[in-house]
C-alpha positions in Angstrom: -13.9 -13.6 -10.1 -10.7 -15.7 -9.2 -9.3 -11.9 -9.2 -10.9 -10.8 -6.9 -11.2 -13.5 -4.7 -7.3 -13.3 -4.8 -7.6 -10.0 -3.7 -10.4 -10.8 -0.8 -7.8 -13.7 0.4 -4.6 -12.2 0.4 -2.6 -11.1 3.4 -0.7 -8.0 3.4 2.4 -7.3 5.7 4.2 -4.4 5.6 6.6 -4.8 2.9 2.8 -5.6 0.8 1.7 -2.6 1.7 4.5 -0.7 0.7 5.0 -2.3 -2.6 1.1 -1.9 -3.7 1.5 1.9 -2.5 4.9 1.8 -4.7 3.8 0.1 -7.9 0.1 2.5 -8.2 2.5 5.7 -7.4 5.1 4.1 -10.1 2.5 4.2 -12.8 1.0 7.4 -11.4 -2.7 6.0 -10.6 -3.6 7.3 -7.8 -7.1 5.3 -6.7 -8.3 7.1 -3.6 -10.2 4.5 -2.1 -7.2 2.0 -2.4 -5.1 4.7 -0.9 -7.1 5.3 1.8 -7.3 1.3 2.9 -3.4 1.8 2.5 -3.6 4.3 4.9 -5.4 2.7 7.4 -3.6 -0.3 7.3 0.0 1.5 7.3 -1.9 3.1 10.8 -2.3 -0.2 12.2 1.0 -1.6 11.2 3.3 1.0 12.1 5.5 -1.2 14.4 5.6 -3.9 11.4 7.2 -1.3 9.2 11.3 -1.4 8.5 12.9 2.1 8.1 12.3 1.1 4.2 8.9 -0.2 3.4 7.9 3.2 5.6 10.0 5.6 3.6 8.8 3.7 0.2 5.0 4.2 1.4 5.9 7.9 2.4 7.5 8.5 -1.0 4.3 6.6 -2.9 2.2 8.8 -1.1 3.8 12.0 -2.0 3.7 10.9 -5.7 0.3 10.4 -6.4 -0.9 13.5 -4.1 
């Protein structure tokens, strides 16, 4: 429960996003629902993200497709 809730409460920036992408590509588990949200999110954020965190996500993304 305290998990989760962890989860529920936390804030992700940019660099967040591109390290959760990063550390589920680095162990090659690829969770398409979590991917998705990354997605989304990376959408949203696109200003937020330094040359980089995008190039990381990018990367992530191609490893796990």
């Amino acid at each position: 429960a305290n998990t989760a809730w962890a989860f529920a409460t936390v804030e992700f920036n940019a660099q967040s996003l591109a390290n959760t992408a990063w550390a589920f590509a680095t162990v090659r588990k690829s969770d398409e629902k979590l991917f998705m949200v990354l997605e989304r999110e990376m959408e949203w954020r696109m200003s937020e993200f330094k040359t980089q965190e995008f190039a990381n996500t990018a990367l992530a993304f191609a490893k796990v497709n």
